[in-house]
PQR file with spaces between the fields and no chain letter, atoms N, CA, C, O and H, PARSE charges and radii, in Angstrom:
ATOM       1  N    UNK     1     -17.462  -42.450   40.812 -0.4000 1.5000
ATOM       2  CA   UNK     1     -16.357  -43.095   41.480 -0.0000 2.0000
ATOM       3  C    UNK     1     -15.796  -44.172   40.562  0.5500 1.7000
ATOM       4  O    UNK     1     -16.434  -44.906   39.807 -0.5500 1.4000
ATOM       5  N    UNK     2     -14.664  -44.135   40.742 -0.4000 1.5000
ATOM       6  CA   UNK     2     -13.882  -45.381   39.671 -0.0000 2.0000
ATOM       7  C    UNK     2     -13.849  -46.814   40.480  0.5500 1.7000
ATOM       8  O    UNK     2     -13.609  -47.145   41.641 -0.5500 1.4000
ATOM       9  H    UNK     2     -14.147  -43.538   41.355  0.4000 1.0000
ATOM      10  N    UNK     3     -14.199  -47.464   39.315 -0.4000 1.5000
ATOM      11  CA   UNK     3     -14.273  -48.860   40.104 -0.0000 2.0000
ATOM      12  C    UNK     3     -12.718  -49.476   40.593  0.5500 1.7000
ATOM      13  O    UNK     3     -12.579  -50.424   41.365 -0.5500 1.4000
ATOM      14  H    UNK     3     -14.393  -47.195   38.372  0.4000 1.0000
ATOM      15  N    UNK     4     -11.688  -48.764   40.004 -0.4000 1.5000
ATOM      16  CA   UNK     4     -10.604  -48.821   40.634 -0.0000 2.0000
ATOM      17  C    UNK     4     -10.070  -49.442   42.283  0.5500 1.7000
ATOM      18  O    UNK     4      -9.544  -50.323   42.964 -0.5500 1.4000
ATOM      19  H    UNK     4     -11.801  -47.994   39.376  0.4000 1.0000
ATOM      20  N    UNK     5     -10.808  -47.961   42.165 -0.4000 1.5000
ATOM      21  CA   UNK     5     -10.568  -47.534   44.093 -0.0000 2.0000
ATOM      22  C    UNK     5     -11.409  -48.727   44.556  0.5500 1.7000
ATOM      23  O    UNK     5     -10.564  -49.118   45.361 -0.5500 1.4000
ATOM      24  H    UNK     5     -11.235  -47.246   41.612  0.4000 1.0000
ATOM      25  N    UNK     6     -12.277  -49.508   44.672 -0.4000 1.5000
ATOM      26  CA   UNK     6     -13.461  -50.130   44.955 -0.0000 2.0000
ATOM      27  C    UNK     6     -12.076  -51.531   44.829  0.5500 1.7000
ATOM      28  O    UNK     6     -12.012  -52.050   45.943 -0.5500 1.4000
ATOM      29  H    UNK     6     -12.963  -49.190   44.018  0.4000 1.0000
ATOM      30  N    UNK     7     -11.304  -52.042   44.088 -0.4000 1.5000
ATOM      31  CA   UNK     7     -11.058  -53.169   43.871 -0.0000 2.0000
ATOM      32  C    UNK     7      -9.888  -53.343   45.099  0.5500 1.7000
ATOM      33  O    UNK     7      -9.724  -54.302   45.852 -0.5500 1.4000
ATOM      34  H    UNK     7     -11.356  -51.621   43.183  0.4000 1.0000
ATOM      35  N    UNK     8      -8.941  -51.725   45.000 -0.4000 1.5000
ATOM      36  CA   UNK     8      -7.701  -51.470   46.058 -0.0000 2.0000
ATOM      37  C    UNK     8      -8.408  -51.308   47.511  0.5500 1.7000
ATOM      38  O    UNK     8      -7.983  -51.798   48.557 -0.5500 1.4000
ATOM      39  H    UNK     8      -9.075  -50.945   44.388  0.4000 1.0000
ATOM      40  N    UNK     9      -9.226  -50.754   47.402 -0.4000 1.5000
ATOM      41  CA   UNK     9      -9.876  -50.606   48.816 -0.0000 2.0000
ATOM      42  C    UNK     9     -10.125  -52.684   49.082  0.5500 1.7000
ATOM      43  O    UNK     9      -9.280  -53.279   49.750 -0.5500 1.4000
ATOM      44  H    UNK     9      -9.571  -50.356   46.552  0.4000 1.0000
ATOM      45  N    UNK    10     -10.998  -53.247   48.634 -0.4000 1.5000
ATOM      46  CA   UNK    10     -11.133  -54.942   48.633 -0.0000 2.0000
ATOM      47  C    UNK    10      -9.876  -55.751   48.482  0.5500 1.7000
ATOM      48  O    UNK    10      -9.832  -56.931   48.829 -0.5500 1.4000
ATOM      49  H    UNK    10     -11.685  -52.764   48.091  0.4000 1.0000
ATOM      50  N    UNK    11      -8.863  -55.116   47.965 -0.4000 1.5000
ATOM      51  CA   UNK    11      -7.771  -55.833   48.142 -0.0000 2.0000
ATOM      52  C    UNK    11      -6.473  -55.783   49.452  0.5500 1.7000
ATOM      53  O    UNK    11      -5.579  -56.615   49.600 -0.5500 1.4000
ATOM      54  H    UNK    11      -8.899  -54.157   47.683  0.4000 1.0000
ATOM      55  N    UNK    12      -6.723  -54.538   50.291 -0.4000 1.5000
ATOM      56  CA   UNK    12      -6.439  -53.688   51.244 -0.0000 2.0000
ATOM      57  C    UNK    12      -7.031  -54.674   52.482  0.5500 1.7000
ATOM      58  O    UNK    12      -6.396  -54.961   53.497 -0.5500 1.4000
ATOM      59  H    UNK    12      -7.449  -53.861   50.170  0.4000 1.0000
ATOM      60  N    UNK    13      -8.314  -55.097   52.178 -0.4000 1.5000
ATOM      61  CA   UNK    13      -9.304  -55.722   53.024 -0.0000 2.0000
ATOM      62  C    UNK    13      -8.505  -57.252   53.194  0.5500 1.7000
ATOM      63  O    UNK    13      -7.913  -57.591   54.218 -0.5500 1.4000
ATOM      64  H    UNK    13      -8.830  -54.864   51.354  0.4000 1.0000
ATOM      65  N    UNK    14      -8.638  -58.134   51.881 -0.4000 1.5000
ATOM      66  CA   UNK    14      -8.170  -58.962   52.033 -0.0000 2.0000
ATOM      67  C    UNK    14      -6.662  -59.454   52.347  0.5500 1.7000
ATOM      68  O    UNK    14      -6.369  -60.512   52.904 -0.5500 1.4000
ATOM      69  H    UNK    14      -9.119  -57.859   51.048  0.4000 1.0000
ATOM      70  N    UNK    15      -5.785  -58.491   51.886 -0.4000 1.5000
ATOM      71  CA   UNK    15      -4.835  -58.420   53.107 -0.0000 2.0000
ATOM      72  C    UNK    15      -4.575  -58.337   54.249  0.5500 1.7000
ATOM      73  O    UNK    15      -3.815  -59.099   54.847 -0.5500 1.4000
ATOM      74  H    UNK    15      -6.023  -57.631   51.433  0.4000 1.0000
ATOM      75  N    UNK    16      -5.110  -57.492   54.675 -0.4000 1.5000
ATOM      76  CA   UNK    16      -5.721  -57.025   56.202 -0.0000 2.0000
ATOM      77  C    UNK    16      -6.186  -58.494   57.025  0.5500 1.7000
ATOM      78  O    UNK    16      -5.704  -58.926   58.073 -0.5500 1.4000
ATOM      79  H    UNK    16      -5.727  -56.873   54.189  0.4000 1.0000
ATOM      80  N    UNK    17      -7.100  -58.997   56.324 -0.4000 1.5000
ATOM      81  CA   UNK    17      -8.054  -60.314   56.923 -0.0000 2.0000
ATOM      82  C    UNK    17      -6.862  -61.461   56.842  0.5500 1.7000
ATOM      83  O    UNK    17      -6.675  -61.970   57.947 -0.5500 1.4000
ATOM      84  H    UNK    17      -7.491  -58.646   55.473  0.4000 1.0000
ATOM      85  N    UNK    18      -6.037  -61.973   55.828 -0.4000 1.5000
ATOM      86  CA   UNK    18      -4.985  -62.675   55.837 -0.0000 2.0000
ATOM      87  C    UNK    18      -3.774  -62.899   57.243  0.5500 1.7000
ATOM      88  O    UNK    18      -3.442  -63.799   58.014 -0.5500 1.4000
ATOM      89  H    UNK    18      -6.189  -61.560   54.930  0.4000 1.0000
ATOM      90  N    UNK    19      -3.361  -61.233   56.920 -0.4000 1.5000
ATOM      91  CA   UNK    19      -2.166  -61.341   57.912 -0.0000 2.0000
ATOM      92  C    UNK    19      -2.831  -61.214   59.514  0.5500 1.7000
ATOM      93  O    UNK    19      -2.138  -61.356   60.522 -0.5500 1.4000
ATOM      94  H    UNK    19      -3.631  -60.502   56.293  0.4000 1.0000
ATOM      95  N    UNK    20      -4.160  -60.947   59.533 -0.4000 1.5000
ATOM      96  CA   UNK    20      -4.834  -61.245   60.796 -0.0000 2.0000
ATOM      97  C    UNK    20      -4.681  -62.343   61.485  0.5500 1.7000
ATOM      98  O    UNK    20      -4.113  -62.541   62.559 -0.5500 1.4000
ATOM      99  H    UNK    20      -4.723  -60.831   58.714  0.4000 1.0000
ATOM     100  N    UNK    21      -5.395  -63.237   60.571 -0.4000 1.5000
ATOM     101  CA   UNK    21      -5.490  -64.619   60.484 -0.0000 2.0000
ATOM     102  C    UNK    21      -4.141  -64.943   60.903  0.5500 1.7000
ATOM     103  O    UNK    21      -4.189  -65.467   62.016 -0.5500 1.4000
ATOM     104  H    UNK    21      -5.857  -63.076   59.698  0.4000 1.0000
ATOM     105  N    UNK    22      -2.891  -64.839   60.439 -0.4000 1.5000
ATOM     106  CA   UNK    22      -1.335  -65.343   60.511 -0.0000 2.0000
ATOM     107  C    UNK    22      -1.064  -65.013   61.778  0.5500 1.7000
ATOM     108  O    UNK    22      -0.343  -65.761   62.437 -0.5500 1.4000
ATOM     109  H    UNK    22      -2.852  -64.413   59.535  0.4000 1.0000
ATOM     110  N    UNK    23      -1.639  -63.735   62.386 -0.4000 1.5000
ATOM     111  CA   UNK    23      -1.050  -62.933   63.814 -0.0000 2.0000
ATOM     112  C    UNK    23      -1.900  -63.570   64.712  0.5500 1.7000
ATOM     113  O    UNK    23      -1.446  -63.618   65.855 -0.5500 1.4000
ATOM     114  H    UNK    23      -2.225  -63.127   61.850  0.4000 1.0000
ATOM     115  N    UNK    24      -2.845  -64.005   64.568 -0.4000 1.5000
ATOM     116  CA   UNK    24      -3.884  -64.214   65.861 -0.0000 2.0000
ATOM     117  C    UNK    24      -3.644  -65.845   65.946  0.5500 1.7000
ATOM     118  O    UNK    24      -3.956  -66.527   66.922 -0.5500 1.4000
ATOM     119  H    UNK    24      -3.213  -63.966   63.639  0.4000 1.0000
ATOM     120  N    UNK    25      -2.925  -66.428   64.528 -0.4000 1.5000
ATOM     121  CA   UNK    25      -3.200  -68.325   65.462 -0.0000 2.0000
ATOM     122  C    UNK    25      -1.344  -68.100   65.427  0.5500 1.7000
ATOM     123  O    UNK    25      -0.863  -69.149   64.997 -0.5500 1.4000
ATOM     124  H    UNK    25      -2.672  -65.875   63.735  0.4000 1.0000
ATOM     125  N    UNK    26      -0.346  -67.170   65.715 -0.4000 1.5000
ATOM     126  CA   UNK    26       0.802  -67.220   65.969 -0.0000 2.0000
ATOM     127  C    UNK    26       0.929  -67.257   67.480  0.5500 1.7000
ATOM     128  O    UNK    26       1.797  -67.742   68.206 -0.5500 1.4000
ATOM     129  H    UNK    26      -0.736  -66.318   66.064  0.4000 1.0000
ATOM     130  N    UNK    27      -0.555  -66.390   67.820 -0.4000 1.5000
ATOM     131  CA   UNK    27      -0.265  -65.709   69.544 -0.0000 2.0000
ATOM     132  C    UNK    27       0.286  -64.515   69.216  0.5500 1.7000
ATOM     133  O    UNK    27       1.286  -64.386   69.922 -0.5500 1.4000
ATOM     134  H    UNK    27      -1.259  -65.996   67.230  0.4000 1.0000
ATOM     135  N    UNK    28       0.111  -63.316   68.311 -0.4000 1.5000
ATOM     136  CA   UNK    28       0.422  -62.017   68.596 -0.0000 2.0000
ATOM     137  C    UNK    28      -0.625  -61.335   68.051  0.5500 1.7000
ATOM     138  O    UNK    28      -0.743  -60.746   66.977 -0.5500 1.4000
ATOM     139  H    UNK    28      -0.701  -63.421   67.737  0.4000 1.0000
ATOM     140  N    UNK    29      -1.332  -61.502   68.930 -0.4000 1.5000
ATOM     141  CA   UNK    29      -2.572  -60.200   69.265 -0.0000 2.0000
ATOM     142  C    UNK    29      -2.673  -59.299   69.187  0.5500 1.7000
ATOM     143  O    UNK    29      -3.631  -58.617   68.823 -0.5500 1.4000
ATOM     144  H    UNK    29      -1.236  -61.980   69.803  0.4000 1.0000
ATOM     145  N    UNK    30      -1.426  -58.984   69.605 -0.4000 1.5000
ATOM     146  CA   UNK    30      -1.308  -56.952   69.600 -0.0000 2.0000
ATOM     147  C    UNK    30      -0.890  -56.702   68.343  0.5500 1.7000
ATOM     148  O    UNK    30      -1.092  -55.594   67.847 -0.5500 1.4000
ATOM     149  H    UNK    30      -0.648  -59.538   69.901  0.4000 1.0000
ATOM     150  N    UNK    31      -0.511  -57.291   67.936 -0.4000 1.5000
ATOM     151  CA   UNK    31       0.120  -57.140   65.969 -0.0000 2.0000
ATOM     152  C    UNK    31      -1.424  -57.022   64.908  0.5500 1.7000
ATOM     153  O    UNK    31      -1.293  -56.450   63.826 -0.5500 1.4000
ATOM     154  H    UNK    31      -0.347  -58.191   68.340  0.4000 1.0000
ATOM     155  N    UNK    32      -2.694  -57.534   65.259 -0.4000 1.5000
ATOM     156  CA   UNK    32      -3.563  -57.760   64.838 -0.0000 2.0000
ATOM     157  C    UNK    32      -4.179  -56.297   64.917  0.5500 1.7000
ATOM     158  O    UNK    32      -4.560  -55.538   64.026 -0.5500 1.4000
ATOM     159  H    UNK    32      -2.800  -57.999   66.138  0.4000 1.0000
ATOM     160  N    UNK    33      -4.140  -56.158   66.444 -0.4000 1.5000
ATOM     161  CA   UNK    33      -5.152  -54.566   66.254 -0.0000 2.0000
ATOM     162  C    UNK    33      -4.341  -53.386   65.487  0.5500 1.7000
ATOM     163  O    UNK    33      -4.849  -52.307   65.182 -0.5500 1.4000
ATOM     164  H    UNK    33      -3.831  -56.774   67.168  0.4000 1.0000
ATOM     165  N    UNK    34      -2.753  -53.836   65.178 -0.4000 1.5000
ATOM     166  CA   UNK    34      -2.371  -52.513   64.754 -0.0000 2.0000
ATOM     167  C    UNK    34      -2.308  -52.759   63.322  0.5500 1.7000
ATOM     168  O    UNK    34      -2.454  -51.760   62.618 -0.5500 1.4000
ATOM     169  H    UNK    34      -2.340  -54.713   65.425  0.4000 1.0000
ATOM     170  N    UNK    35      -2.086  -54.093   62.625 -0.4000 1.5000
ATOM     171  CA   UNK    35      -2.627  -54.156   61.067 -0.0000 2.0000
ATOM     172  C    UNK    35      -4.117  -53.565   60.803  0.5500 1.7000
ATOM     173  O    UNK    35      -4.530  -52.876   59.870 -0.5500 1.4000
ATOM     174  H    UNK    35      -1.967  -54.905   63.197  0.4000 1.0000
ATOM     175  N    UNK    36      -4.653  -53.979   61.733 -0.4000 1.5000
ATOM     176  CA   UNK    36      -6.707  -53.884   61.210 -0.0000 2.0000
ATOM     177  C    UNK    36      -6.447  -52.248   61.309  0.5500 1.7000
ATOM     178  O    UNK    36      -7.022  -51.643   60.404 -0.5500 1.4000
ATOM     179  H    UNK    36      -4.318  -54.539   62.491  0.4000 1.0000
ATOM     180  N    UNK    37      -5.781  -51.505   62.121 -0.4000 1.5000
ATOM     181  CA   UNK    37      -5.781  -49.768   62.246 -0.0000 2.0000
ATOM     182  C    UNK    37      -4.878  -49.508   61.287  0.5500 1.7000
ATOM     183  O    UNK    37      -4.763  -48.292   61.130 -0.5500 1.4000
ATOM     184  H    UNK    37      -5.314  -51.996   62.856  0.4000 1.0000
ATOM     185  N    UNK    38      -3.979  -50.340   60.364 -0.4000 1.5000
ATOM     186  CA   UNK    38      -3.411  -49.932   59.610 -0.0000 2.0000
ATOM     187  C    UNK    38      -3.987  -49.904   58.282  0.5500 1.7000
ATOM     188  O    UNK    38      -3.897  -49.010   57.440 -0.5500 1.4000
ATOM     189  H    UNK    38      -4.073  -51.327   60.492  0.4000 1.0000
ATOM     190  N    UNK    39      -4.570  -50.973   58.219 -0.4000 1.5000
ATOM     191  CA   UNK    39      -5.396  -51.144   57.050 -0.0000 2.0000
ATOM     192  C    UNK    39      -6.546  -50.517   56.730  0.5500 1.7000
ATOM     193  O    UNK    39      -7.021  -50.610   55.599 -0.5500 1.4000
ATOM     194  H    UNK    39      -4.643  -51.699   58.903  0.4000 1.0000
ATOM     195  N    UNK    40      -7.234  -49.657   57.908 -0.4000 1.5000
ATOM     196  CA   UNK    40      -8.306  -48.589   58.351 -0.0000 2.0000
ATOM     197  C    UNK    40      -7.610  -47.673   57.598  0.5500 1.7000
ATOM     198  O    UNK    40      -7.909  -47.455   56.424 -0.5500 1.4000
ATOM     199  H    UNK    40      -6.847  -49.582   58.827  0.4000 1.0000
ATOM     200  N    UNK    41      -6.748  -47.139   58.143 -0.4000 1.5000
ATOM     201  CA   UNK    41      -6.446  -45.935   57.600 -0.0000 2.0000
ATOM     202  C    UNK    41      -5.849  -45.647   56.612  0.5500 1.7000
ATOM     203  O    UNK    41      -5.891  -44.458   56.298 -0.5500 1.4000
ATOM     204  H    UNK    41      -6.506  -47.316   59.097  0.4000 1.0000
ATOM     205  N    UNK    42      -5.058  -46.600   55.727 -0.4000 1.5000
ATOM     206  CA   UNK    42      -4.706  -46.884   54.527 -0.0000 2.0000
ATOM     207  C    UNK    42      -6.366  -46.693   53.395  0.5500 1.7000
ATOM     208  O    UNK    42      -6.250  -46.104   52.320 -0.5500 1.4000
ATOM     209  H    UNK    42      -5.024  -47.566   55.982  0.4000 1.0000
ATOM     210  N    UNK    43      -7.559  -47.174   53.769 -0.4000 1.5000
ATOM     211  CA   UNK    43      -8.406  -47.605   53.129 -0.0000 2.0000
ATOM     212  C    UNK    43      -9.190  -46.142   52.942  0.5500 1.7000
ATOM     213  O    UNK    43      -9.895  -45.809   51.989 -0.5500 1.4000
ATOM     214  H    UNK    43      -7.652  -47.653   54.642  0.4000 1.0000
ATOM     215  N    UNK    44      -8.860  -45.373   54.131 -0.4000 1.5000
ATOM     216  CA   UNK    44      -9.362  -43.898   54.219 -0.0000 2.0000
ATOM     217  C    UNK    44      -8.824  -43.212   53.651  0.5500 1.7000
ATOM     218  O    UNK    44      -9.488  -42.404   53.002 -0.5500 1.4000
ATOM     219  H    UNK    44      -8.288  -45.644   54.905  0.4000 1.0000
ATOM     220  N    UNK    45      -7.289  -43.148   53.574 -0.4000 1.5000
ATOM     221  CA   UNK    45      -6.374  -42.565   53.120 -0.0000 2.0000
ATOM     222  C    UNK    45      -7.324  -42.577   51.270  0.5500 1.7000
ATOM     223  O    UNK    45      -7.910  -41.649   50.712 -0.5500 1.4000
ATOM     224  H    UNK    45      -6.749  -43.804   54.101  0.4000 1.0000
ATOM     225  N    UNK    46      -7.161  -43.644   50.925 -0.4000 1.5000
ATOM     226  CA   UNK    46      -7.699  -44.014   49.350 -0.0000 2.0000
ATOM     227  C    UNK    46      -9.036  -42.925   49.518  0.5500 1.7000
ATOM     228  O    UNK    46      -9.027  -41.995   48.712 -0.5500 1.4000
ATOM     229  H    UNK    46      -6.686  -44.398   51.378  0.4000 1.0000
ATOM     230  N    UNK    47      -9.670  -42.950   50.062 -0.4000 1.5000
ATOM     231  CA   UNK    47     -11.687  -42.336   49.766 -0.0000 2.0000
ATOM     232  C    UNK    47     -11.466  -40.835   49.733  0.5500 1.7000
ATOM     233  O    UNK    47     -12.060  -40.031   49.016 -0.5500 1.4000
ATOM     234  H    UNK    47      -9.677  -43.706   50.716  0.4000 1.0000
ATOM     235  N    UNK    48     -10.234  -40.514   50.889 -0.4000 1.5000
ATOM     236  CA   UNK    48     -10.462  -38.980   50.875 -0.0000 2.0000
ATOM     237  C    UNK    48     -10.511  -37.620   49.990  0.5500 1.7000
ATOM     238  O    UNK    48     -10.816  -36.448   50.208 -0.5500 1.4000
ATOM     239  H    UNK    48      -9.751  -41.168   51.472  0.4000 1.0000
ATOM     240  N    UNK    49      -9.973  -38.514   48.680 -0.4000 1.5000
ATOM     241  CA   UNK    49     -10.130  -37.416   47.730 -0.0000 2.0000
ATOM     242  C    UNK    49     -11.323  -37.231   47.123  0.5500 1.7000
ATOM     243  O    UNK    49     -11.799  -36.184   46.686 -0.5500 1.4000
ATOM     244  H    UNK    49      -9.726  -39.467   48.503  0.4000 1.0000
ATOM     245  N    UNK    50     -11.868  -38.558   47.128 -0.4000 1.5000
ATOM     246  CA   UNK    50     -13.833  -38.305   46.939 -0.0000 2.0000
ATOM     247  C    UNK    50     -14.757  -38.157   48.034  0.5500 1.7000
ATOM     248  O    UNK    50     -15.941  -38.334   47.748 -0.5500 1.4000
ATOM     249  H    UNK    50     -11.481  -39.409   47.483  0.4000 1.0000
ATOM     250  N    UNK    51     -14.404  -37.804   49.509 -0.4000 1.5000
ATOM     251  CA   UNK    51     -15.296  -37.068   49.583 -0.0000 2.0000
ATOM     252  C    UNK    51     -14.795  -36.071   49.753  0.5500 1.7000
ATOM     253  O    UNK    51     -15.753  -35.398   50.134 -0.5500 1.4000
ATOM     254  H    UNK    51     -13.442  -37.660   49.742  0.4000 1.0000
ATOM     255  N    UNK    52     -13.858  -35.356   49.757 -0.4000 1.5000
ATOM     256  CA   UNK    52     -13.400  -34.044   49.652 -0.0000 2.0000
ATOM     257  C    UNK    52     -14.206  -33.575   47.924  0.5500 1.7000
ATOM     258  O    UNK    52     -14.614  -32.439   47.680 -0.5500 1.4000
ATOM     259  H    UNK    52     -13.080  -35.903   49.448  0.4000 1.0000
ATOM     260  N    UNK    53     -14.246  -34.315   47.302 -0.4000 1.5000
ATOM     261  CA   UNK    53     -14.874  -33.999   45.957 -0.0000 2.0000
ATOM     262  C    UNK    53     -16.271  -33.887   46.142  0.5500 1.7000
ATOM     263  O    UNK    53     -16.926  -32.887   45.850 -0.5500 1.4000
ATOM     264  H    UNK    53     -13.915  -35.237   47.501  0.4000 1.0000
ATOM     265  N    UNK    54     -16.922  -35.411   46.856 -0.4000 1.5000
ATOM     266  CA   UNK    54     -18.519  -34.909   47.274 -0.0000 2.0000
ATOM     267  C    UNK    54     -18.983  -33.604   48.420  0.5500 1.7000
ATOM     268  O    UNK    54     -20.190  -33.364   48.436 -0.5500 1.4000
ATOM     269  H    UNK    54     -16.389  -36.224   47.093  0.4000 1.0000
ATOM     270  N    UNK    55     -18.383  -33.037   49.057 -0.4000 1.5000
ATOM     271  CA   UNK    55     -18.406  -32.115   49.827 -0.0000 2.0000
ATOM     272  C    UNK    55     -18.069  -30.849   48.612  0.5500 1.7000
ATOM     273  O    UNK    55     -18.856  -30.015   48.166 -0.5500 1.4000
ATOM     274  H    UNK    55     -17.402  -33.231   49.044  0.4000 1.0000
ATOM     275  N    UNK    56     -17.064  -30.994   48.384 -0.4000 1.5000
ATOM     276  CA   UNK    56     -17.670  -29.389   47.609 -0.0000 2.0000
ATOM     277  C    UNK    56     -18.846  -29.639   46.319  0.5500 1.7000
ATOM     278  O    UNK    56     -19.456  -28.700   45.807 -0.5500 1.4000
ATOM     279  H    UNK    56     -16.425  -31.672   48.747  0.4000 1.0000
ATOM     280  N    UNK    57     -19.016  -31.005   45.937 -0.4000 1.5000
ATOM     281  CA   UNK    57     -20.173  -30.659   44.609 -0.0000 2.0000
ATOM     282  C    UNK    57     -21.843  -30.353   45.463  0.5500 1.7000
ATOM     283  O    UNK    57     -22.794  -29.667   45.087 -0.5500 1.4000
ATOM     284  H    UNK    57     -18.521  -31.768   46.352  0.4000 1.0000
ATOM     285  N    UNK    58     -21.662  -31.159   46.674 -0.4000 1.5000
ATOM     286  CA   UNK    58     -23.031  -30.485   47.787 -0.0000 2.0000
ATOM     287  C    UNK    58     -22.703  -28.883   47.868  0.5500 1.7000
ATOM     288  O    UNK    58     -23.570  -28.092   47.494 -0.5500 1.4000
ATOM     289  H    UNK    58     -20.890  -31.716   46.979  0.4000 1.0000
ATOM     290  N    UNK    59     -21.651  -28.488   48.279 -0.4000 1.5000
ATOM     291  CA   UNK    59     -21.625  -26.886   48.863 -0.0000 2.0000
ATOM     292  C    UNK    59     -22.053  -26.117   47.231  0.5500 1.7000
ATOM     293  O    UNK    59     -22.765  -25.116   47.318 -0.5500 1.4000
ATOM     294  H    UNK    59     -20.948  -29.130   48.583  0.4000 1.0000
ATOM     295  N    UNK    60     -21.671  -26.531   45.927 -0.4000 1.5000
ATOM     296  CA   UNK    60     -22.065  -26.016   44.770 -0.0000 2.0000
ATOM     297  C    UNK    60     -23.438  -26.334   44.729  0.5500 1.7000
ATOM     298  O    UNK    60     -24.111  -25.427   44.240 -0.5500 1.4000
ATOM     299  H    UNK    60     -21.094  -27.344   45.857  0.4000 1.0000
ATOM     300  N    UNK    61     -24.062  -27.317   45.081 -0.4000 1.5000
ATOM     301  CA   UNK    61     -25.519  -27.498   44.586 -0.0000 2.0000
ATOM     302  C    UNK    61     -26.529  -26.454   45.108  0.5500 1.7000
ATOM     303  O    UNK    61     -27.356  -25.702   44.592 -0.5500 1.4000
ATOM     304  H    UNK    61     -23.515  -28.053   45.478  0.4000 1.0000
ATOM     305  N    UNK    62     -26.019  -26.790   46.598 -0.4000 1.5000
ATOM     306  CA   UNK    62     -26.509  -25.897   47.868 -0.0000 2.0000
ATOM     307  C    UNK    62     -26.553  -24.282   47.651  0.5500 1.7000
ATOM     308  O    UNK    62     -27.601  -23.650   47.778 -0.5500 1.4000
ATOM     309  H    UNK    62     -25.347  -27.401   47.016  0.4000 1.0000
ATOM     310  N    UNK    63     -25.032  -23.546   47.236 -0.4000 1.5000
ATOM     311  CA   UNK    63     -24.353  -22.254   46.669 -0.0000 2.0000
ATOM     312  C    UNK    63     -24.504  -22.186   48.412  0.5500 1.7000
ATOM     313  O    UNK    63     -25.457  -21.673   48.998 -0.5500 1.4000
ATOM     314  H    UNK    63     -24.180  -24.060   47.134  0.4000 1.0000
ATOM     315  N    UNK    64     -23.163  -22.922   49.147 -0.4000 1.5000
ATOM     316  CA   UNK    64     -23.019  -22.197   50.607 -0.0000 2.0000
ATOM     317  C    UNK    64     -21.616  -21.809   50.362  0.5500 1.7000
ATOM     318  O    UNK    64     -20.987  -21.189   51.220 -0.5500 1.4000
ATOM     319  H    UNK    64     -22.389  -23.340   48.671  0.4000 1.0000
């Protein structure tokens, strides 16, 4: 895995935790759960090509 992804994924985070912080002492709450689900799936979005990569190097090890 590239340490890349590892720094965007932590920087994804600390954005995420920032504009939290900005939404929750504004009084908009509901803005909070849909950054933290945005930033979820942004962060997934990034991984899925490695484990789509670790899933087939198991199915090669395996020969399923």
């Amino acid at each position: 895995m590239e340490i890349d992804v590892i720094f965007k994924i932590a920087a994804v985070g600390i954005i995420v935790a920032v504009l939290n912080q900005i939404l929750s002492r504004s009084g908009r709450d509901e803005y909070t759960m849909i950054t933290t689900i945005a930033g979820l799936i942004i962060a997934l979005m990034m991984i899925l090509p490695y484990v789509s990569t670790l899933f087939s190097y198991i199915r090669s090890v395996f020969d399923l």
